[in-house]
NUDO-513599 format. One record per residue (C-alpha): residue number from 1; residue in one letter; x, y, z. Coordinates in nm, 4 decimals. Last residue first. Layout:
NODE  seq  type  xx  yy  zz
NODE  NUM  a  X  Y  Z
...
This chain:
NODE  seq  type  xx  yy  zz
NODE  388  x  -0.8612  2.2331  10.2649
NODE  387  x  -0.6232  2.3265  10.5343
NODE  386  x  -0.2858  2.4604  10.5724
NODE  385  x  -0.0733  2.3746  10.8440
NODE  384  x  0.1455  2.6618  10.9781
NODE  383  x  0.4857  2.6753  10.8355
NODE  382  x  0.8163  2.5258  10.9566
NODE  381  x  1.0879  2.7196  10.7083
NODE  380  x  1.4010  2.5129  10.7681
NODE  379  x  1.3007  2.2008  10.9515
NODE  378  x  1.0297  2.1431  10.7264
NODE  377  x  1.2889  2.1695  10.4321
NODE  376  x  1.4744  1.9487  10.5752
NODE  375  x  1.2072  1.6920  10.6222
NODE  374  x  1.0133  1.7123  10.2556
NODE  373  x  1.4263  1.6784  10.0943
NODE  372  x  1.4616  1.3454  10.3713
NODE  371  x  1.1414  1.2170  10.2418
NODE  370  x  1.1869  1.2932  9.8307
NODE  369  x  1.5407  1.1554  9.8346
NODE  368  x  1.4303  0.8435  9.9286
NODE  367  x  1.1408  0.8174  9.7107
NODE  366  x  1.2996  0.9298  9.4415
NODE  365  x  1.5881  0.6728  9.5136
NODE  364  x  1.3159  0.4191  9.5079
NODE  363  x  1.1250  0.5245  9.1807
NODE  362  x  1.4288  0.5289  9.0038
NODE  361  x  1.5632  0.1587  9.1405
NODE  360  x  1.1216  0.0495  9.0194
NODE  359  x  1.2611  0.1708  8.6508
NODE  358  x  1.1841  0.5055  8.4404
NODE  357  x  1.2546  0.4635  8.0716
NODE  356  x  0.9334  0.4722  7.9550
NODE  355  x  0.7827  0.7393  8.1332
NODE  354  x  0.6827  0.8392  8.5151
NODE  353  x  0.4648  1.1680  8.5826
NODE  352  x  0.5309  1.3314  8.9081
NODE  351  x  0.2772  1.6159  9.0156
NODE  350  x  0.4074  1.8531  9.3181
NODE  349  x  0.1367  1.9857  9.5639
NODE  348  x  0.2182  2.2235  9.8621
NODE  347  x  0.0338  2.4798  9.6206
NODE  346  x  -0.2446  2.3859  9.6430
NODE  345  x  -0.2614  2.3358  10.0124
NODE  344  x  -0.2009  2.7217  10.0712
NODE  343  x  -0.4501  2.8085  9.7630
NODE  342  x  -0.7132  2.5746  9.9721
NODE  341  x  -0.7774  2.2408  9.7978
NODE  340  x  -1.1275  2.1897  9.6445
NODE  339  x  -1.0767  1.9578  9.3294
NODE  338  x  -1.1226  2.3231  9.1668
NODE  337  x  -0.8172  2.4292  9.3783
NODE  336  x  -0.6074  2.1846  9.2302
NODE  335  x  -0.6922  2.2149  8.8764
NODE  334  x  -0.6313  2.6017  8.9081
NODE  333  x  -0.2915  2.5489  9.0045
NODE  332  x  -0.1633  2.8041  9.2543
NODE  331  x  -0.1495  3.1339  9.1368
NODE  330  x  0.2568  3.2854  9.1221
NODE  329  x  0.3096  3.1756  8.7766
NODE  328  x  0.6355  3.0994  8.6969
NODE  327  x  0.5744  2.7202  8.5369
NODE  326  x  0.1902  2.7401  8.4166
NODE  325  x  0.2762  2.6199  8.0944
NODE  324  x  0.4330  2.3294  8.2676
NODE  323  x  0.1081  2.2430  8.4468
NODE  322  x  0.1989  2.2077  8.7828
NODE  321  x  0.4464  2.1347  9.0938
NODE  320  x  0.6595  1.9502  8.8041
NODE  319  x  0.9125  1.6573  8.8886
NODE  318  x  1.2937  1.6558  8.7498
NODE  317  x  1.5288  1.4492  9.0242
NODE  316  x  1.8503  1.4934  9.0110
NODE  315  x  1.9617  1.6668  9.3819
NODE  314  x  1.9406  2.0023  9.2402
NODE  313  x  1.6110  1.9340  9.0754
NODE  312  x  1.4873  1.7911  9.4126
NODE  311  x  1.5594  2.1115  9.6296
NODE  310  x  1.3815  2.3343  9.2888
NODE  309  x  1.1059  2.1114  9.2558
NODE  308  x  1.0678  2.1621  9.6662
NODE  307  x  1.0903  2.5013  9.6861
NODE  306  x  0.8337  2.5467  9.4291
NODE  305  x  0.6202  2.3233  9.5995
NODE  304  x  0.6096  2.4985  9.9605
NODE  303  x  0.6060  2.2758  10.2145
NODE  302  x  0.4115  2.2669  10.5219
NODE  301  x  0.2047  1.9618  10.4588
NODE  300  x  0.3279  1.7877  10.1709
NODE  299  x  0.0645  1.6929  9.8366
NODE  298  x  0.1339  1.4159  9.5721
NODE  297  x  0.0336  1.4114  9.2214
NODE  296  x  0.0762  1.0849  9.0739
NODE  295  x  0.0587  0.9850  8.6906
NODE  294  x  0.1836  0.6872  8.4732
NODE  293  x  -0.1475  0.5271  8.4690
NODE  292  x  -0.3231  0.7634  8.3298
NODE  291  x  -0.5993  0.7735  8.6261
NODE  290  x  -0.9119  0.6051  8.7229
NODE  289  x  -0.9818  0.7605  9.0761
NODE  288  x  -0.8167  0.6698  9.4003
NODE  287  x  -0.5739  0.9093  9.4269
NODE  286  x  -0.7263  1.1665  9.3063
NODE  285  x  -0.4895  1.3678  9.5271
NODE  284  x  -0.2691  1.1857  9.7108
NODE  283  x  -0.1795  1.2946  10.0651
NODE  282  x  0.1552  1.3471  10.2596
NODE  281  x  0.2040  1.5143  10.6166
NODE  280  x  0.4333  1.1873  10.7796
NODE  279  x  0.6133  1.0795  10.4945
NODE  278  x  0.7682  0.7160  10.4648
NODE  277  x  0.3884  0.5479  10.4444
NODE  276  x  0.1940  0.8241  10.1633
NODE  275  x  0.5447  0.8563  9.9504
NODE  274  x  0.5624  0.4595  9.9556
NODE  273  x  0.1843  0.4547  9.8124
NODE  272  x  0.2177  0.7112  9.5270
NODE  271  x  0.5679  0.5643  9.3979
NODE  270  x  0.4987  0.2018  9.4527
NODE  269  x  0.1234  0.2932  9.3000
NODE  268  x  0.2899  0.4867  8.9435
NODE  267  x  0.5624  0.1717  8.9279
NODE  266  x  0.2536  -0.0640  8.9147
NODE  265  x  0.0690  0.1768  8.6862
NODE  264  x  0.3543  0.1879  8.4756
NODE  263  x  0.4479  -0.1629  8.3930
NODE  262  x  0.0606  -0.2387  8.3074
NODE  261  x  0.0589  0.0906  8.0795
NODE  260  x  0.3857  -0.0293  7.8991
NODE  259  x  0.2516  -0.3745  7.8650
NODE  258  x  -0.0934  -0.3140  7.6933
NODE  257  x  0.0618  0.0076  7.5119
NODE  256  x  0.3370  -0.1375  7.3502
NODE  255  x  0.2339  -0.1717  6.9769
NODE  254  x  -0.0126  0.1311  6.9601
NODE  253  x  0.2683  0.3849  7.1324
NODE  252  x  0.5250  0.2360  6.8715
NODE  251  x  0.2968  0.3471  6.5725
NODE  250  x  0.2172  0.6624  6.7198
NODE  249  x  0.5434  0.7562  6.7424
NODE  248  x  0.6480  0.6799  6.4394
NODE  247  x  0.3732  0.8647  6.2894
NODE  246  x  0.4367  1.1512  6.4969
NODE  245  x  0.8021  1.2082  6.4096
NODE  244  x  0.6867  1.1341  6.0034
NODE  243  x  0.4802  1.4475  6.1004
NODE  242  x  0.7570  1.6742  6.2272
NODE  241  x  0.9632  1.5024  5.9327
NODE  240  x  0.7279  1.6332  5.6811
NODE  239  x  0.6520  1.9849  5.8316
NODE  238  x  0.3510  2.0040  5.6101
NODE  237  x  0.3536  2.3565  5.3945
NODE  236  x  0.0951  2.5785  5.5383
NODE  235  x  -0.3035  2.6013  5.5342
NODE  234  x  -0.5092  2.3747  5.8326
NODE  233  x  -0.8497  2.3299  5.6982
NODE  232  x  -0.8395  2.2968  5.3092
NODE  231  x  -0.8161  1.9419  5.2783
NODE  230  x  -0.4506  1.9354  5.4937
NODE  229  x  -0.3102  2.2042  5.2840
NODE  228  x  -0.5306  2.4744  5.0375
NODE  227  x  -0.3576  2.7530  5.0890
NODE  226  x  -0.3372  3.0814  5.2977
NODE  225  x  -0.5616  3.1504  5.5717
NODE  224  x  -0.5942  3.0683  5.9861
NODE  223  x  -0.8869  2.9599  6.1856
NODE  222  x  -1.0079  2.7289  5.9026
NODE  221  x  -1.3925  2.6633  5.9163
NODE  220  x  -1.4724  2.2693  6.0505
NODE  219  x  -1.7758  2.0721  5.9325
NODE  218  x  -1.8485  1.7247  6.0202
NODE  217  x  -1.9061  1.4982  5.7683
NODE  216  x  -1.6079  1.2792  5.8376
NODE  215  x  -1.5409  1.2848  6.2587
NODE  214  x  -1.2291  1.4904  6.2678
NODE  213  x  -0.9483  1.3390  6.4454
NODE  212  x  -0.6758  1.6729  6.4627
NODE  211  x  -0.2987  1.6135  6.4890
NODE  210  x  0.0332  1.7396  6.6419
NODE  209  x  0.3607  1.9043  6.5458
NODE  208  x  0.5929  2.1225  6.7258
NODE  207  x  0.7969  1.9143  6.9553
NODE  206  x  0.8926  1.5791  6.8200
NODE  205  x  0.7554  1.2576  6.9328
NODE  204  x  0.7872  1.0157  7.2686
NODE  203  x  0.4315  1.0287  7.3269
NODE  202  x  0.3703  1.3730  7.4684
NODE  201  x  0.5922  1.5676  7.1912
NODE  200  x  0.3721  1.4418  6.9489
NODE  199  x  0.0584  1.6304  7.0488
NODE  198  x  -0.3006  1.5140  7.0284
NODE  197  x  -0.6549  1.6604  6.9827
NODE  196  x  -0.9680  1.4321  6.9218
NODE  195  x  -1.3253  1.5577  6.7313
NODE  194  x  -1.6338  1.4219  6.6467
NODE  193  x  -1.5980  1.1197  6.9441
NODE  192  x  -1.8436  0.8898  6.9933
NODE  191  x  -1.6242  0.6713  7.2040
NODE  190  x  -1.6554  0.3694  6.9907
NODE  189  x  -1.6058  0.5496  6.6774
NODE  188  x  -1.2781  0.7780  6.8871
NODE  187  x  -1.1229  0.4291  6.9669
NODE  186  x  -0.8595  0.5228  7.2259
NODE  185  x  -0.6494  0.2609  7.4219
NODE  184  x  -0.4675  0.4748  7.7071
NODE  183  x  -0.1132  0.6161  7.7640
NODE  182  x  -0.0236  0.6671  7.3685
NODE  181  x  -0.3279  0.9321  7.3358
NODE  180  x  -0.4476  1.0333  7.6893
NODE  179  x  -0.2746  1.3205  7.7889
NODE  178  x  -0.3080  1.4758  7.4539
NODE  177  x  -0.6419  1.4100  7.3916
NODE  176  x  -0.8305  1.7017  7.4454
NODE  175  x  -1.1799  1.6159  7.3866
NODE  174  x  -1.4548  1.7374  7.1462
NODE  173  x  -1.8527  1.6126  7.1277
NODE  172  x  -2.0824  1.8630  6.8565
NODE  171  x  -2.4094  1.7905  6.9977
NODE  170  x  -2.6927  1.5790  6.8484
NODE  169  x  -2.8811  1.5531  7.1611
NODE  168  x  -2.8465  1.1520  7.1738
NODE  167  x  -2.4766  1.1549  7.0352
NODE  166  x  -2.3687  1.3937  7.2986
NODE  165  x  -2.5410  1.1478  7.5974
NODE  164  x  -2.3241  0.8766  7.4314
NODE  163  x  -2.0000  1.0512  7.4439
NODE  162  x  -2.0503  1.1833  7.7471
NODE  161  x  -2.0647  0.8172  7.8754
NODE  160  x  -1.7935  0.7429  7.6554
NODE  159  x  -1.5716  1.0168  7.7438
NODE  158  x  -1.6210  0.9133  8.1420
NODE  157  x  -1.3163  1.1343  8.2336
NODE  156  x  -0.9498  0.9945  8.3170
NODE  155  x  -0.7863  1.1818  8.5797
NODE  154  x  -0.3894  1.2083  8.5467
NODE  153  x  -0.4175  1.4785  8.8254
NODE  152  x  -0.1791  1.7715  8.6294
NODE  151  x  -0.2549  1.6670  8.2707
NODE  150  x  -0.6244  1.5809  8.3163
NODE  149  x  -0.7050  1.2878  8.0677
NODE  148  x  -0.9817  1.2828  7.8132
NODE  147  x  -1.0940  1.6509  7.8261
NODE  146  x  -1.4071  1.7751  7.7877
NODE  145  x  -1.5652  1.9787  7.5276
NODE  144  x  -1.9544  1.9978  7.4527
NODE  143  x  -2.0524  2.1501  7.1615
NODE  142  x  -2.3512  2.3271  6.9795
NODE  141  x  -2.5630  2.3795  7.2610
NODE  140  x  -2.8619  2.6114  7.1521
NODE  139  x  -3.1317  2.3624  7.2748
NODE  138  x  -2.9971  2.3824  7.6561
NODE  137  x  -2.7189  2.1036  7.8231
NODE  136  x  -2.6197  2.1326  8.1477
NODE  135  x  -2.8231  1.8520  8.3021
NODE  134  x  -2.6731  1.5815  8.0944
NODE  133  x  -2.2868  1.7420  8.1603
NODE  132  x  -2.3754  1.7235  8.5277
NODE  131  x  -2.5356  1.3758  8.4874
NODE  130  x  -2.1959  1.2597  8.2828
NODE  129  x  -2.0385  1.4113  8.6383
NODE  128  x  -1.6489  1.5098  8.5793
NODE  127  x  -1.3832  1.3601  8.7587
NODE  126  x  -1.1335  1.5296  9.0054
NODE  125  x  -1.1987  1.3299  9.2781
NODE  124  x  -1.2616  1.5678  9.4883
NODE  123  x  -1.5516  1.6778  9.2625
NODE  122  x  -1.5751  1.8464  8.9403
NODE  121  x  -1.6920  2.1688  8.7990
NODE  120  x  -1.8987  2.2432  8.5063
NODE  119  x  -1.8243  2.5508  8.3388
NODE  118  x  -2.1179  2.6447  8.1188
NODE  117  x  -2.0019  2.9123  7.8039
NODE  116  x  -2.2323  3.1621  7.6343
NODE  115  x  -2.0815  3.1980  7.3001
NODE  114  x  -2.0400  3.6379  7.2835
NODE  113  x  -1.7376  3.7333  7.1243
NODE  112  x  -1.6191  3.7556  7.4909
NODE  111  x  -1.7399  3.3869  7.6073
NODE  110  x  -1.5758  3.2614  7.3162
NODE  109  x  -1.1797  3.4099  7.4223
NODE  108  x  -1.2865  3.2613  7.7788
NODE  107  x  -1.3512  2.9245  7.5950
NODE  106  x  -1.0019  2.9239  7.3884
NODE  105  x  -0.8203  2.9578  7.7240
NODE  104  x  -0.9803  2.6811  7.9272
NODE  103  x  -0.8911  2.4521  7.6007
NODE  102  x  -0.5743  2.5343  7.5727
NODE  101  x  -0.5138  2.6369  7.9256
NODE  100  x  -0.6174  2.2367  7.9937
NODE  99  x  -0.9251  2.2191  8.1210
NODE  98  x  -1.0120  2.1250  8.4886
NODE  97  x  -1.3277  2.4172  8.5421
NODE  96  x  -1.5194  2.1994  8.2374
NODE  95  x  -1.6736  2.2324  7.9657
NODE  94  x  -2.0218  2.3101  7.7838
NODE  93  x  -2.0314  2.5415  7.5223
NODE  92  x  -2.3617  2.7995  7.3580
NODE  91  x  -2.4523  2.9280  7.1046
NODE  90  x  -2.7543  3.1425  7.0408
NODE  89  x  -2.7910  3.2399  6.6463
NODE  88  x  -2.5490  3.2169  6.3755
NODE  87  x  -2.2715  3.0425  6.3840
NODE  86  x  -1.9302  3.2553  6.2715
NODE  85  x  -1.7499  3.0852  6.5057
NODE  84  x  -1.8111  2.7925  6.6917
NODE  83  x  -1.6500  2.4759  6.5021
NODE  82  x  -1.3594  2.6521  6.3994
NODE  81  x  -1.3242  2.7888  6.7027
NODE  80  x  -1.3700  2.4476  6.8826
NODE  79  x  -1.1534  2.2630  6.6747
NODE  78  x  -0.9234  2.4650  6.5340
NODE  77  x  -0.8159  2.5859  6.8892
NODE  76  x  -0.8201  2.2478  7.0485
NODE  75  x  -0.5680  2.1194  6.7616
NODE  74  x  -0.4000  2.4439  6.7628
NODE  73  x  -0.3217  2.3591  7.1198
NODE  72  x  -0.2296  1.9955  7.0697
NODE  71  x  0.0312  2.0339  6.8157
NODE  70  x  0.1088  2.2378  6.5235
NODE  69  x  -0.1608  2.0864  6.2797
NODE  68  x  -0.1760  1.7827  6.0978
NODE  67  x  -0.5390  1.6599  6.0423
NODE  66  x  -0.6504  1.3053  6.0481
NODE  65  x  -0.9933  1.1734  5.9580
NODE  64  x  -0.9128  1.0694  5.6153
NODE  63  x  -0.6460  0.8165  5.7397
NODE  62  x  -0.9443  0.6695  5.9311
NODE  61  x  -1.0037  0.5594  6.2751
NODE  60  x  -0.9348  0.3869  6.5609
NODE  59  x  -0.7103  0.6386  6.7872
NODE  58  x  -0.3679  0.4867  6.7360
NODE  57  x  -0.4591  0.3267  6.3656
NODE  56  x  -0.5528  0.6987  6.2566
NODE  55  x  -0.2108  0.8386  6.3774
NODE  54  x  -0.0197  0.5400  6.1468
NODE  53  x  -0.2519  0.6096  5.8858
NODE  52  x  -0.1990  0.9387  5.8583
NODE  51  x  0.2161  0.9157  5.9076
NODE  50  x  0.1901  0.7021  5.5771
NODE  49  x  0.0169  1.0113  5.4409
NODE  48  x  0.2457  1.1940  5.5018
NODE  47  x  0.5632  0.9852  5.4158
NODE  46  x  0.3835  0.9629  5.0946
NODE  45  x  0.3192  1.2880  5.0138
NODE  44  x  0.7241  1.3465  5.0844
NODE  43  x  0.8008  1.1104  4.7790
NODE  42  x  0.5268  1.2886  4.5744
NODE  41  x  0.7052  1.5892  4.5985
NODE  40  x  1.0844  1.4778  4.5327
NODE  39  x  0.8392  1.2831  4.2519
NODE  38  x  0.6965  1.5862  4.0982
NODE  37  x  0.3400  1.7334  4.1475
NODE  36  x  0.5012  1.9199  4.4334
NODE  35  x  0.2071  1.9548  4.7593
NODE  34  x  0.4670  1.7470  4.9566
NODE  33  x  0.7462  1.9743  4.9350
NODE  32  x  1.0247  1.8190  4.8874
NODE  31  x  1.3413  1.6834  5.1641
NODE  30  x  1.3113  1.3047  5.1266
NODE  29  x  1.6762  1.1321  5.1560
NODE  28  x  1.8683  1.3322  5.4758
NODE  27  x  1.5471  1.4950  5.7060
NODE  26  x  1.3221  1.2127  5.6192
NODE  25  x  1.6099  0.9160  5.7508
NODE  24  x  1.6607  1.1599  6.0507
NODE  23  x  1.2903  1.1435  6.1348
NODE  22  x  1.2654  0.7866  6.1314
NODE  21  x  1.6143  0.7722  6.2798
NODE  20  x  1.4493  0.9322  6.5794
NODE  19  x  1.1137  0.8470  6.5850
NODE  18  x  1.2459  0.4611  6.6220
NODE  17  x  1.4892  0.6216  6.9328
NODE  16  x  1.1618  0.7413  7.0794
NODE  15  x  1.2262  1.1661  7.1344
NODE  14  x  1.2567  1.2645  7.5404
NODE  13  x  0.8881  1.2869  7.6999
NODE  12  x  0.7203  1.6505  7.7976
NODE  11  x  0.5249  1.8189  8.0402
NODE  10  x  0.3589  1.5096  8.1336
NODE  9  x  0.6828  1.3317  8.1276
NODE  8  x  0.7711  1.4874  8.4325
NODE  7  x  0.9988  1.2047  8.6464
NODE  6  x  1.3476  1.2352  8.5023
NODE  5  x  1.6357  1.1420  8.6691
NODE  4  x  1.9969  1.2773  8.6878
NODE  3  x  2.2792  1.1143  8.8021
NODE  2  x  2.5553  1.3235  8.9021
NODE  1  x  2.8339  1.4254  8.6435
């Protein structure tokens, strides 16, 4: 069987090997519910709340402040709905036109039940202005959500700047995390955080299960019903070895991060700076703002992305040409074009994300493969050069 080599970690990262027999060790020897007064009961408690800890070490903050949830997109949802709905009065959101669909998603539902909603957009470099964010706040703002880390551009906002001009109007601050958490230090005090979404499955976890920070004192309605889990505000039997998955994972993305982000920011620039010499048509986009440091998306003149995910799949080589719950959508990506690209150049764009087990050999037979794939696929469909 042919090599194959995965560069799309942004969509999704294979399970740790310490989540692994973490979770396998829950699955085998501590299988009770963890609301049982008895001790098969209070044995899974305490792999919960173990797993609490370990997810409020990661982001700076207490056990208390964690809430298990599905993953990042109920995170967002409970978050900002809960926070939003059923307010009386004028409301009113501030985000952004770079959202993740969980986030973008949750504001257009908002907007039609009536919460006035400011999209703020961002530049070339695909970073929000704190000034912008200043400037759109009104007296009935209740929250202001912007994410941490852009999934397709790897673009880290200024959450502490917003952070700080959110603490001085006394407005709800929320920020999907799921990018960032495991790639980046977070400290959600320092940051002035009241809220923080994250997802296992992005840092080396289990599918299906993901966390809520809540700042303590701040008050959060349920957006679905039944009993009285997780402090009343996310109802449903845990899913004990989902969450044991994300303590694990947690744990080992706090103890390698200094190193693991240093390793991949120097494979992330070989990648994004041999693609710009070997291929004659290629830019970077954000490529020179602060970034996750395992991302790169890359744009080709005259070639259409789809064609080339599929051209590289088939030679080994897994990259993304979006948001993976975009994949079959026919639009280009909406974080592209809001950066400024034209549809055409949009969708020329392909976004690799590099993980743990990716080495500097990987990153040179990508790059390889990448320049003679880009050439034959010129030579087969030449197109007229889009603009942006």
């Amino acid at each position: 069987m042919a090599e194959r080599y995965y560069f799309d970690h942004n969509a999704t990262t294979p399970v740790a090997d310490e989540v692994f027999a973490a979770m396998v060790a829950c699955l085998r020897e501590t299988f009770g519910n963890a609301s049982s007064i008895h001790g098969f009961g209070q044995d899974a408690r305490a792999l919960v709340e173990k797993a609490r800890a370990q997810v409020g070490a990661l982001l700076g903050c207490s056990a208390n402040d964690i809430v298990f949830t599905s993953g990042g997109t109920e995170s967002d949802n409970l978050a900002i709905l809960g926070s939003l709905r059923g307010k009386s009065g004028a409301r009113h959101l501030i985000t952004t036109t770079i959202e993740h669909p969980a986030v973008l998603n949750v504001a257009q539902q908002l907007e039609r039940e009536g919460v006035d909603v400011t999209w703020l957009a961002v530049g070339a470099d695909g970073v929000v202005s704190p000034d912008d964010v200043r400037g759109a706040l009104r007296p009935e703002t209740l929250m202001i959500s912007i994410m941490a880390a852009n999934n397709e551009l790897g673009t880290l906002q200024p959450i502490d700047a917003i952070g700080a001009i959110a603490r001085e109007a006394g407005v709800l601050f929320h920020t999907d995390g799921v990018q960032a958490a495991g790639k980046i230090p977070l400290d959600v005090e320092a940051l002035g955080l009241d809220f923080l979404a994250l997802s296992a499955h992005k840092l080396y976890g289990p599918k299906g299960v993901g966390a809520l920070y809540i700042r303590k004192g701040r008050d959060v309605e349920p957006i679905q019903y039944g009993g009285t889990h997780e402090r009343r505000r996310r109802p449903g039997t845990e899913n004990v070895p989902g969450i044991v998955g994300l303590g694990a994972a947690a744990k080992l993305a706090l103890g390698t991060l200094p190193e693991e982000s240093a390793r991949l920011s120097g494979l992330r620039d070989r990648l994004q700076q041999g693609a710009l010499e070997r291929i004659p048509g290629c830019w970077a986009n954000a490529g020179g703002s602060p970034r996750t440091p395992n991302t790169a998306n890359l744009g080709f003149e005259g070639v259409e992305g789809e064609a080339l995910v599929i051209a590289l799949d088939l030679k080994g080589f897994a990259v993304s040409s979006g948001a993976a719950c975009s994949s079959g959508a026919i639009e280009p990506s909406h974080v592209l074009t809001a950066i400024g690209l034209s549809r055409e150049r949009a969708k020329s764009c392909l976004r690799f994300s590099l993980g743990k087990k990716t080495t500097a050999e990987q990153v040179d037979r990508l790059l390889e493969t990448l320049a003679a794939v880009v050439e034959r696929l010129r030579k087969l469909a030449p197109a007229t050069p889009s603009h942006a």
